[in-house]
Backbone bond lengths (Angstrom), bond angles and torsions (degrees), N, CA, C in turn:
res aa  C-N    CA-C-N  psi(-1)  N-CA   C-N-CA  omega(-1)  CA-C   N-CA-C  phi
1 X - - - 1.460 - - 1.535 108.77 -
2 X 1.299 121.02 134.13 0.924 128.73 -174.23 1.818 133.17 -88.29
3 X 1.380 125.48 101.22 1.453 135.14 -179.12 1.624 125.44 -25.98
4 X 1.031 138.13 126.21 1.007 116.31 162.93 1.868 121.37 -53.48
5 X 1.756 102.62 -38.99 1.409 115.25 152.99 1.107 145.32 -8.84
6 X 1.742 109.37 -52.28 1.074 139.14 -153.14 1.410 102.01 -97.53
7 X 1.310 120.56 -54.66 1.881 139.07 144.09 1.375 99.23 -23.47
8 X 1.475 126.75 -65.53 1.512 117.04 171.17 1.258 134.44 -23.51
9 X 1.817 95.35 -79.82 1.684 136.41 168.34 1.816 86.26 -20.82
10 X 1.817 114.21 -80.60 1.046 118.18 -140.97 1.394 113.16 -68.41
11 X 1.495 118.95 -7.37 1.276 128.13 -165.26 1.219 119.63 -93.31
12 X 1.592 106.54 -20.89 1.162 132.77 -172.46 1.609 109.60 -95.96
13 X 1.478 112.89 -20.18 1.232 114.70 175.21 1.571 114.53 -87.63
14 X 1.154 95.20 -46.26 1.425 107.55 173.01 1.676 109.85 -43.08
15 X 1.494 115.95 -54.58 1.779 123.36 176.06 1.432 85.54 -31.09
16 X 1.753 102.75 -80.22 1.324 111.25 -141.84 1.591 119.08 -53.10
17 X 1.751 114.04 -25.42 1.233 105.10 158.72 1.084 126.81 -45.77
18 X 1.685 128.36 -57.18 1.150 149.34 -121.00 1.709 86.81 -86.40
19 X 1.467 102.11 -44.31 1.215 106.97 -150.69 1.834 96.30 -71.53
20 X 1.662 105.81 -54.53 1.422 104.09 161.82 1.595 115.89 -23.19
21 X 1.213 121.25 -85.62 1.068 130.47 177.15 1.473 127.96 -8.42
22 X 1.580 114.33 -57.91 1.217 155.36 160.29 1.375 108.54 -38.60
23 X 1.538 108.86 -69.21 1.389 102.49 174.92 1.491 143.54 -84.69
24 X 1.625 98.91 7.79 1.330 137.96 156.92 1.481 115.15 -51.96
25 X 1.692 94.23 -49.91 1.534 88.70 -164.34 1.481 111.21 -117.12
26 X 1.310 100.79 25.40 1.346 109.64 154.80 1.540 127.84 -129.05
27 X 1.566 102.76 7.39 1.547 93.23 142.99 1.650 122.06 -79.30
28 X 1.381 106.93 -34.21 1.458 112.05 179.96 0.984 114.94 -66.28
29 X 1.679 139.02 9.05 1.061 136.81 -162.13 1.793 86.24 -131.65
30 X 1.030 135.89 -34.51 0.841 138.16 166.96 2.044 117.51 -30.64
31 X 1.221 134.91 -73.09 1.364 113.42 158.33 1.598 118.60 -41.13
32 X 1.073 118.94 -55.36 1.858 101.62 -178.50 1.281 113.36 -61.75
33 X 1.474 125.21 -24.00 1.551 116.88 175.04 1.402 119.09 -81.50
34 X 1.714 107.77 0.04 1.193 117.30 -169.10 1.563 109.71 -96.96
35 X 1.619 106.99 -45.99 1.382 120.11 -173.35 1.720 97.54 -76.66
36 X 1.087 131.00 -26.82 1.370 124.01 147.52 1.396 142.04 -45.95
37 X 1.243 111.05 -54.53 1.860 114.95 141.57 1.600 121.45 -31.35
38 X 1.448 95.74 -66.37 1.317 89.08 179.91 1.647 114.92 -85.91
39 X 1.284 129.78 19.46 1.340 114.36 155.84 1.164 114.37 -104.79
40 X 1.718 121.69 -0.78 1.587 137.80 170.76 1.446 102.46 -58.74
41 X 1.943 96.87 -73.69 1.213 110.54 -179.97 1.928 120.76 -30.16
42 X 0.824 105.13 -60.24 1.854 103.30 -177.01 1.710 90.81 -60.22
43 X 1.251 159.19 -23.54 1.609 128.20 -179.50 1.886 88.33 -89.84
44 X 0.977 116.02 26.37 2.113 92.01 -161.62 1.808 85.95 -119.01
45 X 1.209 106.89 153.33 1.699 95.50 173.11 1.420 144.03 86.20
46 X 1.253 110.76 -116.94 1.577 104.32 -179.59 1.855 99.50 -111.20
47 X 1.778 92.10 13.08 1.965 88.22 -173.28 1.368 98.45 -126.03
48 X 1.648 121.22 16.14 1.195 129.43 166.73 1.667 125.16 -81.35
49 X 1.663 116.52 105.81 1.411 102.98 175.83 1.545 130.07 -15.69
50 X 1.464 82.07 -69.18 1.753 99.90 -167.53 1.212 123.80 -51.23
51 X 1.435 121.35 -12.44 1.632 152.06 -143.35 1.550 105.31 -139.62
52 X 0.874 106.29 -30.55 1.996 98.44 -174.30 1.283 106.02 -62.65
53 X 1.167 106.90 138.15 2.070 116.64 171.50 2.017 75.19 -141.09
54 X 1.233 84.94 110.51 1.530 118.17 139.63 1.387 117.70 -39.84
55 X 1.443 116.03 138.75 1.855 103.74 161.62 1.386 112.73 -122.62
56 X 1.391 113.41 123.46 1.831 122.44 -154.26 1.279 82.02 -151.15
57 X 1.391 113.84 74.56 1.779 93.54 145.58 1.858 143.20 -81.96
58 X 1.432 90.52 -1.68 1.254 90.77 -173.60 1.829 97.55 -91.39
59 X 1.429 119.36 -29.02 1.207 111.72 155.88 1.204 133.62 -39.80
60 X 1.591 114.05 -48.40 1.336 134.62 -170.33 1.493 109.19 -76.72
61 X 1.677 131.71 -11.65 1.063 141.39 172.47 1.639 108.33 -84.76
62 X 1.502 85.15 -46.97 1.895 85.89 177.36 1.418 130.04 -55.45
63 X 1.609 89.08 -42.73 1.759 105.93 174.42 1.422 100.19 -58.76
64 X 1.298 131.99 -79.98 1.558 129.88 177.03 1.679 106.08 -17.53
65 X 1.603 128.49 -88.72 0.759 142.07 -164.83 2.111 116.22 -38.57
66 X 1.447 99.81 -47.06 1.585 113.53 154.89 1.425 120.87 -41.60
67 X 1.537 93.67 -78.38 1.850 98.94 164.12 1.556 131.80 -27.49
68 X 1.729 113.19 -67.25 1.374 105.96 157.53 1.138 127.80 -43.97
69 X 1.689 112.76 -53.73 1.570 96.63 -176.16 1.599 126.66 -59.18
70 X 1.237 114.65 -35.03 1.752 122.92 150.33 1.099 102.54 -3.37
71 X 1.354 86.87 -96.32 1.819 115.01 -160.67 1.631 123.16 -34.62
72 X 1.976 89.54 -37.38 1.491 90.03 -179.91 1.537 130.34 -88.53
73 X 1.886 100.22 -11.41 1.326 99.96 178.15 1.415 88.32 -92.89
74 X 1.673 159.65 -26.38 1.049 141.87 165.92 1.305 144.66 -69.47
75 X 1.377 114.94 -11.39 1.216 161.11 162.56 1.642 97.15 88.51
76 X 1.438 93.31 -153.32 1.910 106.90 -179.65 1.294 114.43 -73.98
77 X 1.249 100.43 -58.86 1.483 111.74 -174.79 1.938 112.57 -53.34
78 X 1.345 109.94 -62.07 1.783 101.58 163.63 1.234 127.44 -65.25
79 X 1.354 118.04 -13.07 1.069 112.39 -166.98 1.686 109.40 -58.04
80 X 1.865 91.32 -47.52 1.291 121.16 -179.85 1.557 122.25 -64.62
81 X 1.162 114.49 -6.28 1.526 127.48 179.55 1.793 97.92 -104.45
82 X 1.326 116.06 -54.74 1.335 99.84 166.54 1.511 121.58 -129.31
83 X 1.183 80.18 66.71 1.856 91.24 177.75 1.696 107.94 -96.66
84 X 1.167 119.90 -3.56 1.703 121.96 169.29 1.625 102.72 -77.27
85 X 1.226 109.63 -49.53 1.540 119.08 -170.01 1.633 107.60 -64.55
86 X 1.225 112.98 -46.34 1.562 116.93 -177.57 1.766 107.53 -64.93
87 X 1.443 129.35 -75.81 1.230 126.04 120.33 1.361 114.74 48.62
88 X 1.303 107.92 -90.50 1.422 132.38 -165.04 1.385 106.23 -73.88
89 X 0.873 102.47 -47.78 2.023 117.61 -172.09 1.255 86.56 -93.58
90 X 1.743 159.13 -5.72 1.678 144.13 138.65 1.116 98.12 -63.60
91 X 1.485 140.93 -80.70 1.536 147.54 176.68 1.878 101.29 -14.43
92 X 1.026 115.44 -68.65 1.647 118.61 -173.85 1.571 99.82 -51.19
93 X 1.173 130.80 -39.07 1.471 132.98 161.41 0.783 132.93 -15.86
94 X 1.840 98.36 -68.19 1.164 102.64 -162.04 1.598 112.44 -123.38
95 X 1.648 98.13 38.85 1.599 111.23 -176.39 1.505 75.11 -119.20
96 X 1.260 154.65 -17.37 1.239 125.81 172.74 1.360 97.92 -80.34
97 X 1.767 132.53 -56.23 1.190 118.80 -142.79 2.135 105.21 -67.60
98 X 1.518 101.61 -19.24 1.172 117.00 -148.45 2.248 81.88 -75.84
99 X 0.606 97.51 -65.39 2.086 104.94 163.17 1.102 99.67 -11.41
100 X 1.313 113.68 -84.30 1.678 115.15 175.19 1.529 116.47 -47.87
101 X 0.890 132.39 -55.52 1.022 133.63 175.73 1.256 132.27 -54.77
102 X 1.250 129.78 -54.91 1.520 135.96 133.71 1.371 126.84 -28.30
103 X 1.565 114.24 -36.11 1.372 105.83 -154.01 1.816 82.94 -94.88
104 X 1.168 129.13 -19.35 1.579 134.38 178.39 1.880 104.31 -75.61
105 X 1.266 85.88 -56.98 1.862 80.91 179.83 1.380 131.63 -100.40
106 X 1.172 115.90 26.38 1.115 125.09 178.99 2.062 114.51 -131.45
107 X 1.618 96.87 -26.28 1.330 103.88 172.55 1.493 136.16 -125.71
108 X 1.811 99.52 -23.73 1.348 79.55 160.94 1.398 106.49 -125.16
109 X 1.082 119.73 16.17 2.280 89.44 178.32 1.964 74.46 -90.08
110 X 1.068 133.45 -31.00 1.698 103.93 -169.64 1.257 110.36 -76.18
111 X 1.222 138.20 -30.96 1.469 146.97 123.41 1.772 118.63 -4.06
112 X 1.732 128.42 -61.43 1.323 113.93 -179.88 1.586 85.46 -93.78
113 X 1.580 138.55 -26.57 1.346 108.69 171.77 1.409 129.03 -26.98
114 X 1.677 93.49 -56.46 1.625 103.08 -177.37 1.316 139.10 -99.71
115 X 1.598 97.87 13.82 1.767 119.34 -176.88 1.702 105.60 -115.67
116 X 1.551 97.09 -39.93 1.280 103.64 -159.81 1.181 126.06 92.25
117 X 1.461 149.57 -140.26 1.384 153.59 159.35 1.215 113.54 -132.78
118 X 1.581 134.19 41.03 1.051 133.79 -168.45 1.584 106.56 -104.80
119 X 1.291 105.66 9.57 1.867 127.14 -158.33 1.136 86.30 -106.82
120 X 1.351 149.88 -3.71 1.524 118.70 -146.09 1.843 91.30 -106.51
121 X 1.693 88.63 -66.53 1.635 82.92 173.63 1.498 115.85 -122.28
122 X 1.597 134.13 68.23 1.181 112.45 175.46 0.902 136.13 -92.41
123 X 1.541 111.16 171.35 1.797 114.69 -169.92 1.558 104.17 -64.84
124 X 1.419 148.55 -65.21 1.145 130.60 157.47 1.312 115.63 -83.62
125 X 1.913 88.16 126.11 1.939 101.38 178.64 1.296 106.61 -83.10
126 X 1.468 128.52 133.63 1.710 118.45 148.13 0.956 99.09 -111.88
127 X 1.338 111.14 -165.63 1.730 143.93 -170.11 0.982 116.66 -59.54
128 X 2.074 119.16 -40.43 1.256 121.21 -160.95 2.035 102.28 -82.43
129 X 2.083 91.00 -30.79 1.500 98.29 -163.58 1.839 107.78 -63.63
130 X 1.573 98.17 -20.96 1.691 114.54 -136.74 2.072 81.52 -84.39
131 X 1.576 110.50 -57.09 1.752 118.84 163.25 1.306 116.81 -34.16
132 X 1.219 99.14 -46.55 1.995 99.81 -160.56 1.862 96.76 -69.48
133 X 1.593 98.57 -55.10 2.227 108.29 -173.74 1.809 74.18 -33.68
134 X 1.439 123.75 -72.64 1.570 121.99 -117.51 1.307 113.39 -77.63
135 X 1.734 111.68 -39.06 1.247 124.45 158.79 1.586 126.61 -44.47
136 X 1.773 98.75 -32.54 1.442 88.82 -175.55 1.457 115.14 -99.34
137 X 1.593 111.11 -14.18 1.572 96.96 162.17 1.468 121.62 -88.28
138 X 1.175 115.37 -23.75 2.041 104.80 165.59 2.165 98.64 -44.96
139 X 1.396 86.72 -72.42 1.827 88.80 -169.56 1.254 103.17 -37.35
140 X 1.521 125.96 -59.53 1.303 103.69 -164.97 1.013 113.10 -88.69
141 X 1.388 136.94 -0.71 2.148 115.23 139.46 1.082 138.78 -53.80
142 X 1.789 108.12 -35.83 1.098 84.50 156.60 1.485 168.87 -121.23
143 X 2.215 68.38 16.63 1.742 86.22 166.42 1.395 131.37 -59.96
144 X 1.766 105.54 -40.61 1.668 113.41 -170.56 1.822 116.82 -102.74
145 X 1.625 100.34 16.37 1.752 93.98 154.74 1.051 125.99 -117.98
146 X 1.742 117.77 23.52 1.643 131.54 139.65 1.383 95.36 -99.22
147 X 0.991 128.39 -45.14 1.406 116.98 -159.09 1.772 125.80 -61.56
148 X 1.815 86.16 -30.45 1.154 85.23 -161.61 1.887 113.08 -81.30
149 X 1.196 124.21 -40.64 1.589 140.86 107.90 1.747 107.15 29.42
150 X 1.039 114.76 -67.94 1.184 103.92 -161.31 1.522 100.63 -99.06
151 X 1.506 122.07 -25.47 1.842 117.24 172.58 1.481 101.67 -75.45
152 X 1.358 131.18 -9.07 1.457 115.63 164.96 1.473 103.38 -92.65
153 X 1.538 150.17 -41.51 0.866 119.72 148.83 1.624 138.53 -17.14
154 X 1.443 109.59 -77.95 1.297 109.55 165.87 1.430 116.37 -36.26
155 X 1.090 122.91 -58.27 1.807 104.07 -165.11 1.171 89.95 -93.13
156 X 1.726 156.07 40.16 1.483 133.95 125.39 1.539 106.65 -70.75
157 X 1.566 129.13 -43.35 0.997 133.11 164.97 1.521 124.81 -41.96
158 X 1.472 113.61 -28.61 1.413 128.93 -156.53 1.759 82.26 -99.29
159 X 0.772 110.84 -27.38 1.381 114.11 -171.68 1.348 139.20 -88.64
160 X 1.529 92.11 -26.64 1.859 111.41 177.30 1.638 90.30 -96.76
161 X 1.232 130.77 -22.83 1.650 117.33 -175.79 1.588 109.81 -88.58
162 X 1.482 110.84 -25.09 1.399 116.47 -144.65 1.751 92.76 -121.88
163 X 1.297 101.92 -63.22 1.470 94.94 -171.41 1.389 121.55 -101.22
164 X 0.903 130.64 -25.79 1.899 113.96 131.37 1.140 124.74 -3.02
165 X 1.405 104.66 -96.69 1.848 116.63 176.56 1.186 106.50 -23.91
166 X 1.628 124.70 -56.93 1.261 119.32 -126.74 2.052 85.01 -104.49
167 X 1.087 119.91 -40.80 2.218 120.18 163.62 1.822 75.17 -37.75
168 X 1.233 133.10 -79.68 1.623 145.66 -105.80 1.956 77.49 -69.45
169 X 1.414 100.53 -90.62 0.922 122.17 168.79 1.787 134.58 -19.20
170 X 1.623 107.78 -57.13 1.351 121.02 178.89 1.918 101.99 -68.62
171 X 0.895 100.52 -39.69 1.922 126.53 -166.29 1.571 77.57 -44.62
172 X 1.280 97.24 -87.12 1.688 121.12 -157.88 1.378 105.61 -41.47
173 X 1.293 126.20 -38.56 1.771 123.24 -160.19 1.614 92.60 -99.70
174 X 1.196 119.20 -40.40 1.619 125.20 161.28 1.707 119.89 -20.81
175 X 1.514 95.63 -79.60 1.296 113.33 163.53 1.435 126.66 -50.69
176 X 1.359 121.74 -49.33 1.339 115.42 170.80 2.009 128.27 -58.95
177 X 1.592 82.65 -28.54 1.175 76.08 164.90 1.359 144.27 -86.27
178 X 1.481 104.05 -13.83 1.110 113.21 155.67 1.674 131.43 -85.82
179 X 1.018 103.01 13.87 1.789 109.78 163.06 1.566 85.94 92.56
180 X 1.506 146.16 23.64 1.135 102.75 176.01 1.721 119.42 -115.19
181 X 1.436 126.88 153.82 1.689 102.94 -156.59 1.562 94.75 -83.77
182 X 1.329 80.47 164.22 1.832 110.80 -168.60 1.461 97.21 -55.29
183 X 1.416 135.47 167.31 1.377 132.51 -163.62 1.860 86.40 -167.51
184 X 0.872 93.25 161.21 1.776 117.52 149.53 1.501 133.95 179.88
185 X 1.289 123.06 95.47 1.282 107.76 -178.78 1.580 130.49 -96.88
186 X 1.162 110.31 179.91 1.472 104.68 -166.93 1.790 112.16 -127.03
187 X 1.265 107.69 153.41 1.681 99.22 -167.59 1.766 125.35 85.74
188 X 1.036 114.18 -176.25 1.521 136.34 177.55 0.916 123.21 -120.75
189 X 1.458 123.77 146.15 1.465 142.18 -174.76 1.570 112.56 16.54
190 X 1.573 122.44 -122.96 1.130 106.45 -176.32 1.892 122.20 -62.77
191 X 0.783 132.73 22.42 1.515 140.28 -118.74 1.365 77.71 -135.63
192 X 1.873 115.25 -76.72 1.425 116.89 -178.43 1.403 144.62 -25.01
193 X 1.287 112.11 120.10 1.639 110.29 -158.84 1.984 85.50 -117.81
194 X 1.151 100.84 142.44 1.992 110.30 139.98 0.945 126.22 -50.26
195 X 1.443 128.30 129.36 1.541 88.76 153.32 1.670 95.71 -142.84
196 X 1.396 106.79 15.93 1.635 106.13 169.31 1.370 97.41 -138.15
197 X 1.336 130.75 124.86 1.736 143.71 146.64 1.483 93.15 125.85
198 X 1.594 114.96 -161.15 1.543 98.96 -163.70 1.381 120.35 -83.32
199 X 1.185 124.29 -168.46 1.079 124.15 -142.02 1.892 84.15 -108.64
200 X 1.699 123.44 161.64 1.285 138.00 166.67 1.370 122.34 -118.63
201 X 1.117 104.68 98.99 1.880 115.63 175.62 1.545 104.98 -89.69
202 X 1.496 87.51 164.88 1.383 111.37 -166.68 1.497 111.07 -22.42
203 X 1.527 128.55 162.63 1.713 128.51 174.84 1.257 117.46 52.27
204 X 1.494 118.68 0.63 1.675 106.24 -170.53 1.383 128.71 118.88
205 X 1.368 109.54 -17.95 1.178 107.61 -169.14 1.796 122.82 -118.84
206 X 1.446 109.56 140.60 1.484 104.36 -150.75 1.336 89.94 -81.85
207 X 1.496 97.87 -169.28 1.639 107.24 178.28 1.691 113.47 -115.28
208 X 1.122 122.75 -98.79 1.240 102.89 -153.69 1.522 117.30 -94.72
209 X 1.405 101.80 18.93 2.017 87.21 169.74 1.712 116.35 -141.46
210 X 1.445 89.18 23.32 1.823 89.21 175.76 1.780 89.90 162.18
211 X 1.404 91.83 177.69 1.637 109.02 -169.57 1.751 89.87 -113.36
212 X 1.889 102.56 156.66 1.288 91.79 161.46 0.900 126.42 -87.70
213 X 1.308 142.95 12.23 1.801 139.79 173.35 1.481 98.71 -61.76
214 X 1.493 115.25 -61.85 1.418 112.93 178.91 1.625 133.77 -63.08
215 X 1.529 100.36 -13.79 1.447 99.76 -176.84 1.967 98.00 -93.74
216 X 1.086 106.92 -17.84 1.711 99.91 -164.21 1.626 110.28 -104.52
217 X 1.560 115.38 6.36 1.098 129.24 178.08 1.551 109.64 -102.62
218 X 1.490 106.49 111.97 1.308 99.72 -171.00 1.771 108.98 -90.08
219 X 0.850 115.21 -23.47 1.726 108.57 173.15 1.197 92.90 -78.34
220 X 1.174 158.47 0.07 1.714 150.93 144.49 1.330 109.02 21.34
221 X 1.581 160.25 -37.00 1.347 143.72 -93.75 2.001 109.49 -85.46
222 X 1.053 103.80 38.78 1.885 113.90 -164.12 1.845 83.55 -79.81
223 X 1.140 119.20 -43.54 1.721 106.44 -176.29 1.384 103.55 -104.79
224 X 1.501 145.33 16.26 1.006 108.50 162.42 1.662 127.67 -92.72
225 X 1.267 105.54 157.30 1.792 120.10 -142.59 2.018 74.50 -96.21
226 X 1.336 95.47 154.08 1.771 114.34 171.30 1.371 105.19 -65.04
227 X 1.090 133.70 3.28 1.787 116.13 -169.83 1.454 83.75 -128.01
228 X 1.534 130.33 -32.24 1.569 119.83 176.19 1.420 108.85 -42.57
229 X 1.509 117.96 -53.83 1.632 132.83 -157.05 1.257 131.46 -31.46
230 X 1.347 103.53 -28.37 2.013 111.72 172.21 1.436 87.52 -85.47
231 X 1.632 133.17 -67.31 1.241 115.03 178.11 1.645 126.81 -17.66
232 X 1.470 104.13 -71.15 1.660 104.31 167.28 1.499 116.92 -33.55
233 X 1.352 112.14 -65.13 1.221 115.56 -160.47 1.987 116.48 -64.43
234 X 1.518 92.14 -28.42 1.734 85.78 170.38 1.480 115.34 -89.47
235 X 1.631 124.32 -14.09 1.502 103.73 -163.57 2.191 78.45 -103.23
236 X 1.044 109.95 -23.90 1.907 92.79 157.32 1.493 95.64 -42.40
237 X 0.839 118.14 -80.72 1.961 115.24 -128.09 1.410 80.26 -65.74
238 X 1.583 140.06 -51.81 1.110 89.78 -169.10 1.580 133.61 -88.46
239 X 1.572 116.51 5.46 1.415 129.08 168.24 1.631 91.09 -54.57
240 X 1.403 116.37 -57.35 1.780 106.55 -161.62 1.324 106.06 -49.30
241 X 1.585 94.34 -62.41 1.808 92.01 -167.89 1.866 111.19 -48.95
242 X 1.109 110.11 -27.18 1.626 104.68 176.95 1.394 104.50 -67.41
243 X 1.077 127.92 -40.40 1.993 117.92 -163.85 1.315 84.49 -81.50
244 X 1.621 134.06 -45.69 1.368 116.79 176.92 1.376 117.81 -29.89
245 X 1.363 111.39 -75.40 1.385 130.15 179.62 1.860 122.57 -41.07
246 X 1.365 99.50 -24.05 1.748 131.39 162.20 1.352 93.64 -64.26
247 X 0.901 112.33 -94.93 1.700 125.43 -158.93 1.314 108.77 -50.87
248 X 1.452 128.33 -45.69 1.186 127.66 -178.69 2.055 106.26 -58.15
249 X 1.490 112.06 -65.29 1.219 93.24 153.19 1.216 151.27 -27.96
250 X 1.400 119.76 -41.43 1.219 139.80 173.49 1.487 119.86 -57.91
251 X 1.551 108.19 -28.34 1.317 121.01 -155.50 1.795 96.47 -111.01
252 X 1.404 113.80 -13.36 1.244 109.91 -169.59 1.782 90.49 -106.48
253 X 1.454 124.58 -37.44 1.566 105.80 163.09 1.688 113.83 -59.86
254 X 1.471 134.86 -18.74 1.268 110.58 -168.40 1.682 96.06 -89.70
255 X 1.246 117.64 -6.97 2.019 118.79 -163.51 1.615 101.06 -106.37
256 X 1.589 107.22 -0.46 1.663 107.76 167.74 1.823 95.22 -120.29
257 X 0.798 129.64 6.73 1.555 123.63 166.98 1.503 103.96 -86.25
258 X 1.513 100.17 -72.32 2.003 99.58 151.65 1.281 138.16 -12.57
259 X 1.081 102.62 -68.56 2.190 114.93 172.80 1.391 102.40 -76.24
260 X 1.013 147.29 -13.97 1.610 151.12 -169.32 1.986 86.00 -88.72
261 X 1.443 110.95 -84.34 1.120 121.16 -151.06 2.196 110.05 -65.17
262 X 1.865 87.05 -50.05 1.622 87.88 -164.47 1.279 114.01 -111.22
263 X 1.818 120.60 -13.50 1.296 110.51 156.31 1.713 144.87 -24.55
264 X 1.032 96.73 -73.94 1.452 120.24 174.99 1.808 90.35 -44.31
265 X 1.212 134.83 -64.04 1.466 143.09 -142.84 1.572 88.75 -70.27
266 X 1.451 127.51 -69.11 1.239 151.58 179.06 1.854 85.76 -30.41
267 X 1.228 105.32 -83.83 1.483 102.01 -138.92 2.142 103.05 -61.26
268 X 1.421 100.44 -30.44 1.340 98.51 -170.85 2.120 92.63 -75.07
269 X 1.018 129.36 -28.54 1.826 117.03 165.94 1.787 105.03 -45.50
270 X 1.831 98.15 -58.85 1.418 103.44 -177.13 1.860 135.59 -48.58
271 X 1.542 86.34 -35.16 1.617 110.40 158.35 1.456 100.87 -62.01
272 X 1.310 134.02 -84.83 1.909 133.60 -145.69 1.577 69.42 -62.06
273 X 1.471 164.42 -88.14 1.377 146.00 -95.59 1.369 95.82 -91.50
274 X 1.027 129.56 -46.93 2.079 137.12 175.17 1.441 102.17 -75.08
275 X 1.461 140.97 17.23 1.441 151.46 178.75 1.410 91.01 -116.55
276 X 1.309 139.87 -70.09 1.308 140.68 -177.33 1.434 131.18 -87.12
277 X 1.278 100.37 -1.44 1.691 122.29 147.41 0.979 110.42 -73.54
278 X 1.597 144.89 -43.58 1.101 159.18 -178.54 2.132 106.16 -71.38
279 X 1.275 83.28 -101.52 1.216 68.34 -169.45 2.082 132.51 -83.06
280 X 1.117 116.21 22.98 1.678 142.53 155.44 1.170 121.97 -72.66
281 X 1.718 97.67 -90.65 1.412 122.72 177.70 1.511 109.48 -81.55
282 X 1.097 165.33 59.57 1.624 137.62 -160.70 1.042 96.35 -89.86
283 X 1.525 140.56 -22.91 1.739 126.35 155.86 1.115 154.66 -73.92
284 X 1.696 89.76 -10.52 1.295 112.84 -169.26 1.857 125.27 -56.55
285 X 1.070 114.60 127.46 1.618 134.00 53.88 1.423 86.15 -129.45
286 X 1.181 162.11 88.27 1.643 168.85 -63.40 0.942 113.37 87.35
């Protein structure tokens, strides 16, 4: 015969299964609810599209600095008629340069800050070393073969307005002040002819109003007079800052000819070599 007791007993066992049960399957659920968090976490925040603000201030200076100049060679009145359009085409500016810029100071120098460079090629590869090489050459292909493209743009521009004038200009008052006569030639290497100041005979050497050691030496100062000397010193600085502005160009078309042509080639070798370091060799040469 059956207890009311027993109805108890069984009811009570039954909980305690249930409840077992329960907490069975929510520890086991516990990693998938976990690796879910953390695959939430990266869209939530500072790793959310919709939400990311970049930090580019030197972009954000450039853009400003662009803008004014706009305005002032367009004045008020156009500015304001097409100041959306200008604007828009500054903004594209400085959402490329700001890429680079972000993607350098925000991911990787805090990145080898806190890794170091011991990822790039080590003697034993793992998993973490083999992610970090691969991650960072995809990103950086394909951040810096738009990127790089458009900062040599900018400083050819920076360069035909700014440092032009100022070689053109600094050159000429430079030279005069140092006693040497005006010159200009035309062409390349053997190619190059005079065709203003004296003339260049055979080995180098001019003819009748000076030698070329003295005309092609720009720290020259054997003729300049004591009252020239501020002269020198202002149409220098701005001759320097112009070849600066040369060279710096110069150096940003040869580092986008580079990322254009052998980037991409480089980093995908660098990938298959940290792929078969990894999983082949992972000790190698050990």
């Amino acid at each position: 015969m059956k207890h009311a007791d027993d109805d108890n007993e069984w009811d009570g066992t039954s909980t305690a299964v249930a409840v077992a049960a329960a907490g069975a399957s929510t520890f086991s659920l516990l990693p998938m609810q976990s690796a879910n968090a953390a695959a939430l976490s990266l869209s939530n925040g500072a790793f959310d599209p919709s939400t990311f603000r970049p930090i580019c201030p030197a972009s954000d200076s450039l853009y400003r600095i662009l803008q004014s100049t706009a305005q002032s060679l367009v004045g008020s009145d156009s500015y304001v008629e097409y100041g959306p359009l200008i604007a828009s085409g500054l903004l594209r500016i400085r959402l490329e340069l700001c890429v680079i810029e972000s993607f350098f100071g925000e991911a990787i120098v805090p990145f080898i800050q806190r890794e170091g460079l011991g990822w790039v090629l080590p003697l034993h590869e793992t998993v973490e070393t083999f992610l970090a090489g691969t991650i960072f050459a995809l990103a950086s292909t394909f951040v810096l073969v738009g990127g790089s493209k458009v900062v040599s743009v900018v400083l050819t521009y920076g360069d035909v307005f700014v440092g032009w004038p100022l070689r053109l200009f600094g050159g000429f008052g430079y030279d005069r002040a140092r006693g040497v006569a005006v010159t200009w030639d035309v062409g390349i290497g053997p190619w190059k002819k005079r065709l203003v100041g004296p003339k260049v005979e055979e080995g180098g050497k001019e003819g009748k109003n000076g030698d070329a050691a003295a005309s092609d030496d720009v720290f020259d100062m054997s003729k300049v007079k004591t009252q020239d000397i501020p002269f020198v010193v202002v149409f220098g600085s701005f001759k320097a800052v112009g070849e600066t502005s040369k060279f710096t160009r110069e150096v940003a078309e040869g580092f986008d000819l580079f990322v254009g042509r052998y980037l991409t080639l480089i980093a995908t070798a660098y990938i298959g070599i940290k792929f078969v370091h990894f999983k082949i060799f992972p000790d190698f040469p050990f």
